[in-house]
C-alpha positions in Angstrom: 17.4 -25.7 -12.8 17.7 -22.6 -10.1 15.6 -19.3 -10.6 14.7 -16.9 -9.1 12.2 -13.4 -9.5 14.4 -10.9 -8.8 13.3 -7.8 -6.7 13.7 -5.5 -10.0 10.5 -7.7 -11.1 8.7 -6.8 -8.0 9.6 -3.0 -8.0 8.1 -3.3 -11.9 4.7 -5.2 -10.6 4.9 -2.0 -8.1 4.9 0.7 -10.7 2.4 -1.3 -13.1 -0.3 -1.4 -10.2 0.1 2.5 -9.0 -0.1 2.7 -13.3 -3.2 0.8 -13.2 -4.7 2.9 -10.9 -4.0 6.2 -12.2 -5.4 5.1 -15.9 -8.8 6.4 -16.0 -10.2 3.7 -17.5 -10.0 1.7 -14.4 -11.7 1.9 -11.4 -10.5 0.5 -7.6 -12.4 0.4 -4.8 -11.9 -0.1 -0.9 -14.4 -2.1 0.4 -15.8 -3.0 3.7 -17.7 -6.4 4.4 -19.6 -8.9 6.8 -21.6 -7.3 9.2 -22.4 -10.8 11.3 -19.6 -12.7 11.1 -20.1 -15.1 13.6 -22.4 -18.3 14.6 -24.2 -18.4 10.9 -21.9 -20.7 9.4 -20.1 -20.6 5.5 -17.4 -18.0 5.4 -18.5 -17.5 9.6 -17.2 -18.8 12.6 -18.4 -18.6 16.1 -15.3 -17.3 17.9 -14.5 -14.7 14.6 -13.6 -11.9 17.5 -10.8 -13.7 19.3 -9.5 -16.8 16.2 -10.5 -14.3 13.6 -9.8 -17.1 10.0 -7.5 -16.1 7.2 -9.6 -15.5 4.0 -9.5 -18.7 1.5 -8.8 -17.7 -2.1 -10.5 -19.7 -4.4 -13.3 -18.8 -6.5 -16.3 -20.3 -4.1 -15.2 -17.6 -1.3 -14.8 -14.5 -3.9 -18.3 -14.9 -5.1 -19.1 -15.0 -1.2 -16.9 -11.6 -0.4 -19.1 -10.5 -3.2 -22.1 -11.6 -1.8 -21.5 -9.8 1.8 -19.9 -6.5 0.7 -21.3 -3.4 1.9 -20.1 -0.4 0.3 -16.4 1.0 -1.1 -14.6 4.2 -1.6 -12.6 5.1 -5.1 -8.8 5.0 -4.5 -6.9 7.5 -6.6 -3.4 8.4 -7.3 -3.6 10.7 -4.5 -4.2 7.8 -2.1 -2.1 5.4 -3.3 1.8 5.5 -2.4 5.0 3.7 -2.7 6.8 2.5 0.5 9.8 1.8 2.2 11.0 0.6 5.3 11.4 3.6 8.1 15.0 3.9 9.3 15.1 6.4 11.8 18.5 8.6 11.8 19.2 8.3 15.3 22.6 9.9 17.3 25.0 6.9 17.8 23.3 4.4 15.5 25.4 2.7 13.0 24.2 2.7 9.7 25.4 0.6 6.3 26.6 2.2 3.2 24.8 1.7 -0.5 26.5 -0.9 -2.4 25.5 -2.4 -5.4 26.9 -6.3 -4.3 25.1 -6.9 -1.4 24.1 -10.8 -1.6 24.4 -14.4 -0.2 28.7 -14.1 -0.5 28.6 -10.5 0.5 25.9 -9.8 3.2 25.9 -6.3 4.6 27.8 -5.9 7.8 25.4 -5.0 10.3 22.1 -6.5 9.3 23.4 -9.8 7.5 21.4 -8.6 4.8 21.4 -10.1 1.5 19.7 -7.8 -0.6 20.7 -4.2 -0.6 16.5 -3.7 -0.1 17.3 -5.2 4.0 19.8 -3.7 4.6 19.9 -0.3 6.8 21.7 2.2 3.7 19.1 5.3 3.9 17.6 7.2 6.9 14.6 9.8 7.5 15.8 12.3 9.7 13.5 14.1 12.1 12.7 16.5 9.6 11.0 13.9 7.5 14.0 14.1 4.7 15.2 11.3 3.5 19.0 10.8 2.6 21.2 8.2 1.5 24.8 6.5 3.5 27.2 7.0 0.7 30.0 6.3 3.2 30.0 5.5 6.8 33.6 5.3 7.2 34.3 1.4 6.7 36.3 -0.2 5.1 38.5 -4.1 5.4 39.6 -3.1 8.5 36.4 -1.3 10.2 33.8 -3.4 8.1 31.4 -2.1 10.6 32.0 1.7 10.1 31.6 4.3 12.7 28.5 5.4 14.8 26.6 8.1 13.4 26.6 11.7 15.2 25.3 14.6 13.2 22.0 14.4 12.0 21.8 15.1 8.2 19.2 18.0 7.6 21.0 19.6 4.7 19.1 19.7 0.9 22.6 19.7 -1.4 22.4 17.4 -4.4 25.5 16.1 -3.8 26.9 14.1 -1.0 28.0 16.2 2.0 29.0 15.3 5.7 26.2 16.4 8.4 28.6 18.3 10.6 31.8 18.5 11.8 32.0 15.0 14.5 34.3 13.8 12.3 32.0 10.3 12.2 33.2 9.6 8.6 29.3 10.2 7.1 28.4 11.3 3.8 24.9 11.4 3.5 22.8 11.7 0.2 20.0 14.4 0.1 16.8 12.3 -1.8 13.6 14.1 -1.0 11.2 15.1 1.6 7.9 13.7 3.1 5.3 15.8 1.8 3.0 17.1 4.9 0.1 16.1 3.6 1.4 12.6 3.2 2.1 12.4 7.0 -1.2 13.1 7.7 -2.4 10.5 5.4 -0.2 7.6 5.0 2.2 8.3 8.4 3.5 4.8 9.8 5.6 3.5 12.5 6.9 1.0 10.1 7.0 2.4 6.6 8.6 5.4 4.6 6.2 6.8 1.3 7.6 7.6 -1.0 6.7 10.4 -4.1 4.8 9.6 -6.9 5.5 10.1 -10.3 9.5 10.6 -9.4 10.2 10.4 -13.5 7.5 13.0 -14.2 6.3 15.1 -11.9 7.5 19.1 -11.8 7.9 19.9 -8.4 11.2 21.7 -8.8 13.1 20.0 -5.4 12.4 16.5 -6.6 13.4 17.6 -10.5 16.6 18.9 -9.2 17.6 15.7 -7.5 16.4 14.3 -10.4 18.4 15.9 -12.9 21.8 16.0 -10.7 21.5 12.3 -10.6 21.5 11.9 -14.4 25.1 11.1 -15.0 24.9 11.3 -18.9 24.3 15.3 -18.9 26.3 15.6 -15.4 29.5 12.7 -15.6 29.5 12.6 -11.6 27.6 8.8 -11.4 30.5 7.1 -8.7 30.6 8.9 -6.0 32.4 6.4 -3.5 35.4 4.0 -4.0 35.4 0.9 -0.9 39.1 0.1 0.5 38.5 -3.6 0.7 42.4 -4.2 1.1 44.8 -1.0 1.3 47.5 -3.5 -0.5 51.9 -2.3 0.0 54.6 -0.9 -1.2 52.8 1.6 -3.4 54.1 4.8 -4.4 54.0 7.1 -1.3 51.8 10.5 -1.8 48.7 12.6 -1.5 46.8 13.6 -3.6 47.8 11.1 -6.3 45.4 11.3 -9.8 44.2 7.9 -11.3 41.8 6.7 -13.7 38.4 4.5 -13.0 38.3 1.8 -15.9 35.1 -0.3 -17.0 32.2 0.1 -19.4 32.0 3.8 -18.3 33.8 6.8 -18.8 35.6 10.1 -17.7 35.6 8.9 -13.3 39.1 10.0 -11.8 40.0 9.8 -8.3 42.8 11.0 -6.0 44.5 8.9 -4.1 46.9 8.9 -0.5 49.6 6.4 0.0 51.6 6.2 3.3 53.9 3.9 4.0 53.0 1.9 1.1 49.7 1.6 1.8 46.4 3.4 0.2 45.1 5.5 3.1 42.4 7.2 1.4 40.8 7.6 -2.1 38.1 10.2 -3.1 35.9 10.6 -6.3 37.2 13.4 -8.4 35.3 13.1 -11.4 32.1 10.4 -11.4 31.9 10.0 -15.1 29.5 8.1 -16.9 28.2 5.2 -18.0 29.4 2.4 -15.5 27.9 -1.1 -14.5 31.3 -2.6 -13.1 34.7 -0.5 -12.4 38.0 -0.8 -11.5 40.6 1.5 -10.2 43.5 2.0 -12.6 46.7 1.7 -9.4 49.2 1.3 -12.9 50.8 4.7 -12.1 51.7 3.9 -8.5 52.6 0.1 -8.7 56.0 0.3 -9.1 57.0 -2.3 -6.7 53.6 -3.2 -4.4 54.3 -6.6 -3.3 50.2 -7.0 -1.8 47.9 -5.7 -4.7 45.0 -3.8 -3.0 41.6 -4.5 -3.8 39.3 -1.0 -4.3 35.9 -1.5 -5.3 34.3 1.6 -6.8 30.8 1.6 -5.3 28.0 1.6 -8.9 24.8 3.9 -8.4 21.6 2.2 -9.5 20.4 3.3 -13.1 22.5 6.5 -14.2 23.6 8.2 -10.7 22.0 8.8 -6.9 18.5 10.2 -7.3 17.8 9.7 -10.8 15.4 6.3 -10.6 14.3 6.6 -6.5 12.1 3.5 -6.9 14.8 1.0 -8.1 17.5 3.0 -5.4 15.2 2.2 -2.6 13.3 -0.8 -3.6 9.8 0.3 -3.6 8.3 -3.3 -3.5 5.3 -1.8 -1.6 2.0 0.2 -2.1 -0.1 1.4 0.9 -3.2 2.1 -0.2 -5.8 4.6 2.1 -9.4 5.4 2.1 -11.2 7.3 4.6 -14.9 5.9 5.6 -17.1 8.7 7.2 -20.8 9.8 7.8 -20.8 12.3 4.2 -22.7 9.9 2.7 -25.8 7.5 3.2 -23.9 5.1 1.2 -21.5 4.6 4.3 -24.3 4.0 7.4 -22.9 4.7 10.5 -24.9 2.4 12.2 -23.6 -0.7 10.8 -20.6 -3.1 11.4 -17.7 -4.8 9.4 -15.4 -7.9 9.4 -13.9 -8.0 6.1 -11.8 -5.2 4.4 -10.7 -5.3 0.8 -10.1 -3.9 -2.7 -12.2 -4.1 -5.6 -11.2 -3.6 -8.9 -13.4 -2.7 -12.2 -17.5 -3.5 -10.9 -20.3 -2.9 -12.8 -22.3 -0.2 -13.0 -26.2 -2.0 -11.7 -28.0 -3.0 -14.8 -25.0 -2.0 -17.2 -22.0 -3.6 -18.9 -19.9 -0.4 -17.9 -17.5 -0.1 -15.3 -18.7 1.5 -12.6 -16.2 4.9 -11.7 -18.3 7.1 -9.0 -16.4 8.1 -6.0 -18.2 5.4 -4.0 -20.7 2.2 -4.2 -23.5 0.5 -2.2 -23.4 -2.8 -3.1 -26.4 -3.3 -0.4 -30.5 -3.2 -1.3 -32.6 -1.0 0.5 -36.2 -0.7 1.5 -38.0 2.5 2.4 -41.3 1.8 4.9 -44.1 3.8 5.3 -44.5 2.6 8.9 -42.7 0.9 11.5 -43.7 -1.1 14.3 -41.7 -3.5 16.7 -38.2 -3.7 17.6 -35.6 -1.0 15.9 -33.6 -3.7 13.7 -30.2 -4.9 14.9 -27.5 -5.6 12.7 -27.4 -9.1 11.6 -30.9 -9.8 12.2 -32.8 -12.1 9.4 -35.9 -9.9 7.7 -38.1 -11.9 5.7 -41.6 -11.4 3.5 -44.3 -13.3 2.1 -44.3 -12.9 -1.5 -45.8 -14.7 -4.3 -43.2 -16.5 -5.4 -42.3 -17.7 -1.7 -40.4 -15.9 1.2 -38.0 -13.3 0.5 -34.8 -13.5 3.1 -32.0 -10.8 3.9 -29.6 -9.7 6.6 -29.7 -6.1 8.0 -26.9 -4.0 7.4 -28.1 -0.7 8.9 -31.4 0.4 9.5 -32.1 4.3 9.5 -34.7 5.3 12.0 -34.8 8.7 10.8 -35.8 8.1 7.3 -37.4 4.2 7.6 -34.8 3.2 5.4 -33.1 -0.3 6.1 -30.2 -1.1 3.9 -29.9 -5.4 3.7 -27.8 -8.3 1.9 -28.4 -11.7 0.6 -26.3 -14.1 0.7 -25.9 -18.2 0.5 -25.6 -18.9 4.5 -29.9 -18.0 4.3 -30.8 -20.6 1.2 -28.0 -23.6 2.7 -28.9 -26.4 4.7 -30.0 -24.7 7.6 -27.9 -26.7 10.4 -25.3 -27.8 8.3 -24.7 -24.2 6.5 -24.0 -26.4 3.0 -25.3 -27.9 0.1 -26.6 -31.4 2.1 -30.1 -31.8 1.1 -32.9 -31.0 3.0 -36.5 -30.9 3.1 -38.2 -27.6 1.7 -34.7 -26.9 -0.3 -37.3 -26.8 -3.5 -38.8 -23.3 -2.2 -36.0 -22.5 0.6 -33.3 -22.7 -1.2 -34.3 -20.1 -3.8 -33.4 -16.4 -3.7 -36.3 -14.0 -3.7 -36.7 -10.9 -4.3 -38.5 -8.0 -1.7 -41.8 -7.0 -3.4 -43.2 -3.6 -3.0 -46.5 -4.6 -4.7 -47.0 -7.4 -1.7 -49.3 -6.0 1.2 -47.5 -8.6 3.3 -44.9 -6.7 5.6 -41.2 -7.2 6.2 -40.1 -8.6 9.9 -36.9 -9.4 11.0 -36.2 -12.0 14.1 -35.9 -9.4 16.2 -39.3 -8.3 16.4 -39.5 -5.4 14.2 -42.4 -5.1 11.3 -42.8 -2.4 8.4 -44.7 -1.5 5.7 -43.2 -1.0 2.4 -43.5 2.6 0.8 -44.6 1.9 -1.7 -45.2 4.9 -3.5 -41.9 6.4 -2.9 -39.6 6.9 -6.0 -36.8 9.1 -5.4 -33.2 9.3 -3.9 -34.1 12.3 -1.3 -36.9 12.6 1.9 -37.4 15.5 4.1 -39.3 13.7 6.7 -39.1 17.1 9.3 -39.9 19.1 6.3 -36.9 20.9 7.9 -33.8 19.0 6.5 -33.8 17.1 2.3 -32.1 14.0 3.1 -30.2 11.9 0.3 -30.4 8.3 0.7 -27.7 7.8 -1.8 -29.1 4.9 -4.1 -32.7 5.9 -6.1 -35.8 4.1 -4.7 -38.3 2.8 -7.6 -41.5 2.3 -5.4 -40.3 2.2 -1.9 -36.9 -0.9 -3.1 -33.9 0.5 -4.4 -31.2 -2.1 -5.5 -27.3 -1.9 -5.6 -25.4 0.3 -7.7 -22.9 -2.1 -8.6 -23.7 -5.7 -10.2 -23.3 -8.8 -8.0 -20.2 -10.8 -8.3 -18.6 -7.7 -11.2 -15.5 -6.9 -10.4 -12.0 -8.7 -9.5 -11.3 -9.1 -5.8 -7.3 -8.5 -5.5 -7.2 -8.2 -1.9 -9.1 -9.6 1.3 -8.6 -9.3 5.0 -10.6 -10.4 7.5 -10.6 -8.5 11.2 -12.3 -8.2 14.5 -15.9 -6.9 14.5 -15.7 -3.5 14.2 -19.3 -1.2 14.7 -19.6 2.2 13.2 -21.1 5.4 15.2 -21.1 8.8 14.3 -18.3 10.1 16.5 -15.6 7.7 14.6 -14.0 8.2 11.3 -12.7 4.5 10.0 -8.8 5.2 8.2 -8.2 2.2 5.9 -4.6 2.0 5.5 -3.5 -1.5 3.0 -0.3 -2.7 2.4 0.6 -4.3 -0.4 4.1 -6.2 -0.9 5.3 -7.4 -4.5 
């Protein structure tokens, strides 16, 4: 038995995520990971830079993104946004028409597409407007159409030539790029698309909107396709017939020369169609080859009433913008792994966690320093009671003595093998510990550095100058503060590993995630 899930499914999964997102009573999350990628084995490889691994999905590795997460930034509705392909208008291109029967059978003429979605039937002009090819002047015997030469800038709601070439274009005004959207989400490759097309107010897109709602309006065909011109029909311009199908009230006027249809032009769209025919009764008196005219069918009600299923926004690009505003993103650390995060847990809590942005990394606060300044990556470890406490360093904060670390299963594994093989001391190594603030033993790290642990610091400020109050962004209880989301809460929807990058202070890291249905 053949099936298929047909791209109205994935234009649906679209709309339900962006949905998801803007319901308040979920929370997503960008999230950067893996500071030392390389040479420490599970998850790690040596040559991570230059073979960087494609992430595994199965539930072993998502507790492990968990594990080695560093921090994440909210996405909202106003950094989420539909896309499309970009199809530049540009001056001799050929471009196809919209129709509805693009497929397998019928692939569009110049891409071989076949799904409308492929093919090239909509431009963005260098205005950042986008418009629609209601005709490019094909037909049975120019299949191809004509090159385009006038550049559509015009913002009509209905369909209106560009200028006066003569190229046999009718473009489609649909809407405009928002400038703050090119700012955020511009793309060499992709198109976004407005939110909230069904909803919003802003009176250009509710315009389009409206004109393309065929059941107030009757104008939902706006182009019949000469397949076949046909012969002996009844010579004339100008000639009146009827559209027939499910629908009702479309007209068009007709030219026959010679016997042949010439020409044929939408004179009343009507309502209500999903298939059509042309009604040629009236001038079929004697046509010995019957022409074939296919009356082109809008999606939904009409051009620009439901822009996501006309374009086939099967594609969400989501951003977030990691900076130095907050001592929950340190600038001195480094990253591997990008993904999204939805729904953690607030630290301690059963409720979701909904701030603007998390540290999922512990922290300890010293009193004094000695040694080596801490490099990324580096092991720190402390004698405690219960045995030896292990973490890596994410970012260490000379500043304010504060050094922000993770623990994760690559420090308690076998510690050639990086796996669960037995070993001797796996009774005491293999367990994780916790820093202790109470423990007059210090903290070191491989690299040579030593510190004391304040421990009579509680707060989530320092003004160490006495000159500047300084947030640490996560509270300290007695010089340790802990994550402000719970380990391993959360669904991870989305992982990609990259190339080491290391954060400074004189970069701003743009996260930009596509998404495909």
């Amino acid at each position: 038995m053949s099936a298929i899930v047909t791209d109205q499914f994935r234009i649906l999964n679209t709309n339900n995520f962006i949905e998801s997102i803007e319901n308040s009573s979920n929370s997503y999350y960008v999230f950067l990971g893996l500071p030392n990628p390389a040479s420490v084995g599970f998850g790690r490889t040596d040559d991570w830079d230059t073979n960087t691994p494609s992430p595994i999905d199965n539930l072993d590795y998502s507790n492990h993104y968990h594990e080695t997460m560093l921090f994440g930034k909210r996405v909202t509705s106003s950094n989420v946004r539909r896309l499309i392909r970009r199809v530049d208008w540009i001056q001799g291109t050929k471009y196809e028409m919209y129709r509805h029967d693009y497929s397998i059978s019928n692939p569009s003429p110049i891409t071989q597409s076949t799904r409308l979605y492929d093919a090239n039937y909509y431009v963005m002009n260098s205005e950042y407007k986008v418009y629609i090819c209601i005709d490019n002047g094909s037909s049975g015997t120019n299949t191809v159409g004509n090159s385009s030469q006038d550049e559509p800038t015009f913002t009509d709601l209905e369909p209106s030539k560009a200028g006066e070439s003569g190229d046999g274009y009718l473009w489609k005004y649909l809407f405009t790029v928002s400038p703050s959207d090119i700012i955020k989400f511009d793309s060499t490759e992709y198109i976004t698309v407005p939110n909230n097309w069904r909803t919003t107010t802003d009176p250009q897109i509710i315009a389009v909107r409206e004109n393309g709602d065929s059941s107030i309006n009757e104008n939902q065909l706006k182009k019949v396709y000469i397949e076949s011109r046909g012969s002996n029909y009844a010579s004339g311009l100008g000639q009146v017939v009827d559209i027939v199908g499910d629908g009702t009230g479309a007209q068009a006027v007709v030219d026959v020369v010679g016997g042949k249809i010439t020409n044929i032009q939408i004179s009343s769209g009507g309502k209500g169609y999903s298939y059509a025919m042309v009604d040629l009764d009236t001038l079929n008196g004697s046509a010995t080859t019957n022409a074939k005219l296919i009356p082109i069918i809008p999606p939904s009600m009409g051009h620009g009433y439901d822009l996501y299923k006309e374009l086939g926004t099967d594609k969400v690009l989501v951003y977030a913008r990691f900076d130095d505003s907050t001592r929950d993103f340190p600038i001195d650390s480094k990253f591997s792994r990008i993904g999204i995060l939805k729904n953690p847990i607030s630290f301690g809590s059963t409720a979701i966690f909904s701030e603007n942005e998390f540290s999922s990394l512990y922290g300890i606060r010293f009193s004094s320093v000695s040694g080596t300044i801490p490099t990324i990556g580096d092991v720190i470890s402390q004698e405690v009671s219960a045995g030896t406490a292990h973490g890596y360093v994410a970012s260490y904060d000379s500043e304010t003595k504060v050094l922000k670390y993770f623990q994760d299963r690559t420090k308690y594994f076998h510690p050639t093998f990086i796996n669960q093989t037995d070993y001797i001391g796996v009774s005491t190594d293999g367990k994780v510990i916790e820093f202790d603030s109470s423990s007059n033993e210090p903290v070191t790290s491989t690299g040579g550095f030593s510190g004391v642990v304040f421990s009579g610091y509680t707060g989530i400020t320092t003004n160490p100058t006495g000159n500047k109050l300084i947030s640490l962004g996560t509270q300290f209880n007695n010089g340790l503060s802990t994550p402000e989301i719970n380990k391993g809460s959360g669904d991870i929807i989305y992982i990609d590993n990259r190339p080491l990058v290391e954060r400074n202070s004189r970069q701003k890291e743009d996260v930009k995630i596509i998404l495909e249905f």
